[in-house]
C-alpha positions as a Python dict, from the first residue, in 0.01 Angstrom:
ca = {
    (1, 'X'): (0, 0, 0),
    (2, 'X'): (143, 124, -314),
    (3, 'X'): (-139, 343, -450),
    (4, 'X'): (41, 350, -784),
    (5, 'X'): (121, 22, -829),
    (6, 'X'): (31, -109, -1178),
    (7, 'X'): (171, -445, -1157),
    (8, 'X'): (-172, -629, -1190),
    (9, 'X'): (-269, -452, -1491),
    (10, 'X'): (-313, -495, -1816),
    (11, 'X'): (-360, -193, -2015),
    (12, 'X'): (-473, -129, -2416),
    (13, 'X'): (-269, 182, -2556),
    (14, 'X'): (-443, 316, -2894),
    (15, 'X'): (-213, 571, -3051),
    (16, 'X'): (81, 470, -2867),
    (17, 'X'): (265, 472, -3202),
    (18, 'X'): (258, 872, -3123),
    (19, 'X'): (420, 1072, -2918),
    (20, 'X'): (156, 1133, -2654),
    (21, 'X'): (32, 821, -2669),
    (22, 'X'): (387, 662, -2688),
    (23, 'X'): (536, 815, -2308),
    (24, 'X'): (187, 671, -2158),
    (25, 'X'): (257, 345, -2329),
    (26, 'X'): (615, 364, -2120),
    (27, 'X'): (500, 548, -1840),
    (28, 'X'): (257, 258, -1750),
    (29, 'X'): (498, 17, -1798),
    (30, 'X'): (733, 139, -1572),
    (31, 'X'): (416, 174, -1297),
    (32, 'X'): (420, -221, -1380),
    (33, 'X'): (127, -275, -1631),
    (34, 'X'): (158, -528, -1928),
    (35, 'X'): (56, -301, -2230),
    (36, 'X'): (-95, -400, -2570),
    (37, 'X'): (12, -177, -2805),
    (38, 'X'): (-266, -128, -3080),
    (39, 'X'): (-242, 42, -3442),
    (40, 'X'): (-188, 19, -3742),
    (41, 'X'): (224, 109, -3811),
    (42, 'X'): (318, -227, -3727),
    (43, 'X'): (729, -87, -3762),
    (44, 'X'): (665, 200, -3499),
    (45, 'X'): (428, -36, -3322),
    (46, 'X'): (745, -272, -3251),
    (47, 'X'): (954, -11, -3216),
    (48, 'X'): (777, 150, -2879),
    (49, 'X'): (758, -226, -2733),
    (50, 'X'): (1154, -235, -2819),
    (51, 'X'): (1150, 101, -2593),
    (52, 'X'): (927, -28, -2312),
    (53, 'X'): (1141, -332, -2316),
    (54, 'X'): (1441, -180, -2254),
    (55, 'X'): (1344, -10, -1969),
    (56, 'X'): (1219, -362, -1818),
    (57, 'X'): (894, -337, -1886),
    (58, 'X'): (649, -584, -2052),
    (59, 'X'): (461, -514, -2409),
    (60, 'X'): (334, -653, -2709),
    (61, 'X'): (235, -475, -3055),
    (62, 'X'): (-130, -571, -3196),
    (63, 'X'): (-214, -511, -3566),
    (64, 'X'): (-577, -297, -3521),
    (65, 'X'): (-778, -49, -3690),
    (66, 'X'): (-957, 178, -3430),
    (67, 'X'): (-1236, 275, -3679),
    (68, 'X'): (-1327, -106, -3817),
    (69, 'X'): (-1531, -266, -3477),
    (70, 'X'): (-1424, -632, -3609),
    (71, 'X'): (-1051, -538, -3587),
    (72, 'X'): (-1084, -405, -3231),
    (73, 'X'): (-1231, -708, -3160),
    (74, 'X'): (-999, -953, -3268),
    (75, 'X'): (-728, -720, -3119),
    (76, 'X'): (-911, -779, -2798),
    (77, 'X'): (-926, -1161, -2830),
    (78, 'X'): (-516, -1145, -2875),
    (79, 'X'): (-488, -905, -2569),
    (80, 'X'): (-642, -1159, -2364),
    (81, 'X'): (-434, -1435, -2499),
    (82, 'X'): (-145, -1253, -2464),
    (83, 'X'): (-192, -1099, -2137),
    (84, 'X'): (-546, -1109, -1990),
    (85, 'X'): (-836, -967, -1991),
    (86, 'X'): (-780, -565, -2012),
    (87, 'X'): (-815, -370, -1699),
    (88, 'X'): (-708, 5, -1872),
    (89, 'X'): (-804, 132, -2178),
    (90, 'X'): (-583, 444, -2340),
    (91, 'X'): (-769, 627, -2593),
    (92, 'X'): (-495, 838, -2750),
    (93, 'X'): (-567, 805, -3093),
    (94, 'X'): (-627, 1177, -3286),
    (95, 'X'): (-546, 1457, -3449),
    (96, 'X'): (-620, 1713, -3731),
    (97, 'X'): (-568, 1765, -4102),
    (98, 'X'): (-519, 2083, -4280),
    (99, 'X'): (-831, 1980, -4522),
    (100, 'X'): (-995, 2082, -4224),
    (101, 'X'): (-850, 2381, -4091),
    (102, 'X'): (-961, 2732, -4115),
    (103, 'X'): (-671, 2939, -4311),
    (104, 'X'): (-640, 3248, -4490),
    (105, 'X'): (-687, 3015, -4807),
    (106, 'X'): (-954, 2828, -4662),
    (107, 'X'): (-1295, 2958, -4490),
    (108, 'X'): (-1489, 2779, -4255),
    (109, 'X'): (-1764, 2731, -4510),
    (110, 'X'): (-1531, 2599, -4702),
    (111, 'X'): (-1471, 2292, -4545),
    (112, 'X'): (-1573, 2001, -4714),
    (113, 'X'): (-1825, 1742, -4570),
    (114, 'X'): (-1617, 1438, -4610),
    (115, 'X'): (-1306, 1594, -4420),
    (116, 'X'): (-1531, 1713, -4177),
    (117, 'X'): (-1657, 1373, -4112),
    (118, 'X'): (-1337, 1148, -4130),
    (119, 'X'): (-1190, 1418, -3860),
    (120, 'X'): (-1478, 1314, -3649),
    (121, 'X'): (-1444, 989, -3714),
    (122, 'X'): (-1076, 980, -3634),
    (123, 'X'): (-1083, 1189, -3290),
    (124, 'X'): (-1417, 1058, -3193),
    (125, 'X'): (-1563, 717, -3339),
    (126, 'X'): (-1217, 574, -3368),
    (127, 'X'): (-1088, 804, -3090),
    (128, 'X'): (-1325, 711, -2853),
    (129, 'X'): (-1643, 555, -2937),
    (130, 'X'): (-1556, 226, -3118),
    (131, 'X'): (-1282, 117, -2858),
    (132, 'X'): (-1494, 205, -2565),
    (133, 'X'): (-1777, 10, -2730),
    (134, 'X'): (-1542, -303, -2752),
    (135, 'X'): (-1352, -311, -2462),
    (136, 'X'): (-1611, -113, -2192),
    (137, 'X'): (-1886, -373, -2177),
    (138, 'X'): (-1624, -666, -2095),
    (139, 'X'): (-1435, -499, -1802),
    (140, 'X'): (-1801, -403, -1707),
    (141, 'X'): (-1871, -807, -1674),
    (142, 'X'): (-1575, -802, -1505),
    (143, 'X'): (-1610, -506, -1232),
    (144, 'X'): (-1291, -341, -1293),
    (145, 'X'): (-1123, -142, -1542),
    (146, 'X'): (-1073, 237, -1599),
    (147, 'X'): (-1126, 402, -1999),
    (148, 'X'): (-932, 707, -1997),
    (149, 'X'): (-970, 949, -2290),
    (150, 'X'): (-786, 1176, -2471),
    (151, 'X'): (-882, 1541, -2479),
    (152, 'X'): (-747, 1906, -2567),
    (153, 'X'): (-748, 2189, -2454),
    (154, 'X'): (-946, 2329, -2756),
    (155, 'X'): (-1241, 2086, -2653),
    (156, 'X'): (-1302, 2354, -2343),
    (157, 'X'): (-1251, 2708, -2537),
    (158, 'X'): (-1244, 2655, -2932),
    (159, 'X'): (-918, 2746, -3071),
    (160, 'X'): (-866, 2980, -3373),
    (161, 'X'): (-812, 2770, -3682),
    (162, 'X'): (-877, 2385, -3576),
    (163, 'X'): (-1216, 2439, -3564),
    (164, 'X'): (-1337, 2033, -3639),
    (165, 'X'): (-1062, 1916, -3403),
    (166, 'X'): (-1215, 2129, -3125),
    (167, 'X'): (-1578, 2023, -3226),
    (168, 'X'): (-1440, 1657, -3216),
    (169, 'X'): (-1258, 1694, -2890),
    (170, 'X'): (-1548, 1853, -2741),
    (171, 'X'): (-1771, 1573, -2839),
    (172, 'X'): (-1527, 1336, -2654),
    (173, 'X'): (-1545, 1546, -2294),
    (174, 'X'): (-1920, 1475, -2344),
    (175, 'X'): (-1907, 1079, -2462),
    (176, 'X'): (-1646, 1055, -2143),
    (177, 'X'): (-1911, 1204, -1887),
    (178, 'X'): (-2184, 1028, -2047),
    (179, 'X'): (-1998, 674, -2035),
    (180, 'X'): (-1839, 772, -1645),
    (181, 'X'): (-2275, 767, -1563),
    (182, 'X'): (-2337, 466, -1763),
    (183, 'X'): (-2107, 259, -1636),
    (184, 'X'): (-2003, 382, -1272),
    (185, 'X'): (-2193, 127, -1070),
    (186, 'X'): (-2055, -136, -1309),
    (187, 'X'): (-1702, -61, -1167),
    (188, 'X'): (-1578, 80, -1469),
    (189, 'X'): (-1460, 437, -1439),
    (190, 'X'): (-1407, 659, -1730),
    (191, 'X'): (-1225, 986, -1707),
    (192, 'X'): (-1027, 1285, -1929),
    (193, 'X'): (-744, 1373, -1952),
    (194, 'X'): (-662, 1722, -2144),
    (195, 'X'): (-302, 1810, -2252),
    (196, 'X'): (-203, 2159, -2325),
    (197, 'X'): (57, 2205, -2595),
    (198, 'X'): (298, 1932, -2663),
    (199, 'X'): (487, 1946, -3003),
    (200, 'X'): (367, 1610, -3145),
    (201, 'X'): (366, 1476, -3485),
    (202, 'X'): (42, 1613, -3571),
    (203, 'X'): (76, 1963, -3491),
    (204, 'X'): (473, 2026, -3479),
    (205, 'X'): (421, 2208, -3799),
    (206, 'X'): (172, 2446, -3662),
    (207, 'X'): (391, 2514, -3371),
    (208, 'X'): (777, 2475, -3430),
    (209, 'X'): (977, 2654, -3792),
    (210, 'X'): (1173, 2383, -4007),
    (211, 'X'): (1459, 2578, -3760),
    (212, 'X'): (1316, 2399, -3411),
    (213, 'X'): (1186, 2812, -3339),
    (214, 'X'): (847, 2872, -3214),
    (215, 'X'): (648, 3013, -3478),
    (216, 'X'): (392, 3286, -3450),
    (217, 'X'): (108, 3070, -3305),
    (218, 'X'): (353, 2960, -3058),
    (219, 'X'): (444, 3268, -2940),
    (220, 'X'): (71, 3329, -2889),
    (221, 'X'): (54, 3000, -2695),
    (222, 'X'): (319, 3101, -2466),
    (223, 'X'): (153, 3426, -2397),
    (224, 'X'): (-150, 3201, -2281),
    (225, 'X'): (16, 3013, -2081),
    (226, 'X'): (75, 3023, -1758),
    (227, 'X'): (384, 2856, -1766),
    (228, 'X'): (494, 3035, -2066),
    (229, 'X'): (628, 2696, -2215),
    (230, 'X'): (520, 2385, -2419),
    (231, 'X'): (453, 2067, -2207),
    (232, 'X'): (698, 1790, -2223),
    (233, 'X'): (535, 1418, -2335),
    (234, 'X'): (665, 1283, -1988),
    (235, 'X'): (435, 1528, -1779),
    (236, 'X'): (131, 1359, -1859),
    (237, 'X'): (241, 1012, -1714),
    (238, 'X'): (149, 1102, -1338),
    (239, 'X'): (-199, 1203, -1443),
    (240, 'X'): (-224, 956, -1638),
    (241, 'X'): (-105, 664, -1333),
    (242, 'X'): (-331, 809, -1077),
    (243, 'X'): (-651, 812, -1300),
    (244, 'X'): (-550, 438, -1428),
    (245, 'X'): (-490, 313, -1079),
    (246, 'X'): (-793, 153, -879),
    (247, 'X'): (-643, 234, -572),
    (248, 'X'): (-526, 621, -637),
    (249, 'X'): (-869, 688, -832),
    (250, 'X'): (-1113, 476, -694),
    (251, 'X'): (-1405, 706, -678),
    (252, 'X'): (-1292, 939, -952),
    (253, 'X'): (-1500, 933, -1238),
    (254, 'X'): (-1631, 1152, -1540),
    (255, 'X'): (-1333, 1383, -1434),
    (256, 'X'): (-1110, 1647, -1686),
    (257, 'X'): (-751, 1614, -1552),
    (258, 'X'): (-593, 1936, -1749),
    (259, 'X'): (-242, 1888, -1828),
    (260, 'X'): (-166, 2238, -1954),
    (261, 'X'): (87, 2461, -1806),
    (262, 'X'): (-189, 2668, -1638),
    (263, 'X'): (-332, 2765, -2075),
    (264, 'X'): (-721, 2726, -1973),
    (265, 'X'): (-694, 2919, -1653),
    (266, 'X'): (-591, 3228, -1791),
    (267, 'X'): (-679, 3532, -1958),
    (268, 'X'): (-559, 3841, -1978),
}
């Protein structure tokens, strides 16, 4: 028995337009899942199921918006007719905006309500709450499927700076634990997975100089970690297989899997 084996699958991707999102898109295509890639970028949409084609895997791109419940669900209802019911649910959606992060310029009490609330609603209603609503209760009717979410590192230990995105990520650990009780003896297992620090689109700028260098933070980041090193996008495919596969993960639920280099298990 292959206990990685994804060939029966048919996994949802949100956020696979990004980077993160984008190598678990491909890294559960080569496992053997059919992925549905959802979003709203319909050009870089078709451009990761060009990738996962070329590498002989099988995909389609699905016009949605993660935070409007109606487009989920008619992204669901073309999932199925495309491929079949879902079985794995990527919640990779996220991210932060400088509207909402703490800065020499910028206080915390300075943050306005509005950016507060549209970060929360893209890490954690969109993020999380609003796909998991859709496509949870169906696999639930079904008796199989596995909702794996998206966390950070900063939703364990605040970081300095991104204090909303931490809040948000936080609140995800909690929905994921919360929805891993709910629906455990439904045979659907929920579980997190936390990255350290991967350049991405969203945070490149905090991290790398126009020059590719590491800037300050990042030298900081290093110092924290471990590894003394970013993470690579690929190194959160194997994680990511084992906690989507039935039979590598079959009684693992309302778990963290920590991705990071060794960042949140050291100090000084």
């Amino acid at each position: 028995m292959n206990l990685f084996d994804l060939s029966d699958e048919v996994a949802v991707i949100i956020g696979a337009t990004g980077t993160l999102g984008g190598a678990l898109a491909e890294g559960l295509a080569a496992a053997g899942a059919r992925i549905a890639v959802l979003g709203r970028n319909a050009e870089r949409g078709e451009a990761r199921v060009k990738a996962i084609a070329e590498k002989g895997g099988l995909a389609c791109f699905i016009a949605a918006d993660a935070l409007q419940r109606d487009s989920l669900s008619r992204a669901h209802a073309a999932v199925q007719k495309n491929f079949g019911p879902p079985t794995i649910l990527v919640n990779a959606a996220g991210g932060t905006d400088p509207k909402v992060t703490v800065t020499a310029d910028r206080a915390f009490e300075q943050i306005g309500i509005d950016d507060w609330r549209a970060n929360f609603d893209l890490n954690l209603v969109g993020g999380v709450l609003l796909p998991c609503q859709e496509f949870g209760p169906a696999m639930g009717q079904r008796a199989k499927g596995s909702i794996i979410n998206i966390a950070s590192v900063s939703a364990h230990t605040p970081l300095s700076r991104v204090v909303a995105y931490s809040a948000a990520k936080a609140a995800v650990l909690s929905l994921t634990q919360f929805l891993a009780r709910e629906w455990a003896k439904k045979g659907v297992r929920v579980n997190s997975l936390t990255p350290g620090f991967f350049p991405a689109e969203q945070n490149r700028h905090l991290l790398l100089n126009p020059d590719g260098t590491p800037t300050a933070r990042a030298q900081s980041i290093f110092a924290h970690t471990a590894m003394g090193r970013f993470g690579d996008a690929h190194e959160l495919i194997g994680a990511a297989i084992f906690l989507a596969s039935a039979k590598a993960s079959s009684f693992v639920t309302g778990t963290d899997i920590r991705v990071d280099g060794g960042f949140l298990s050291q100090t000084i």
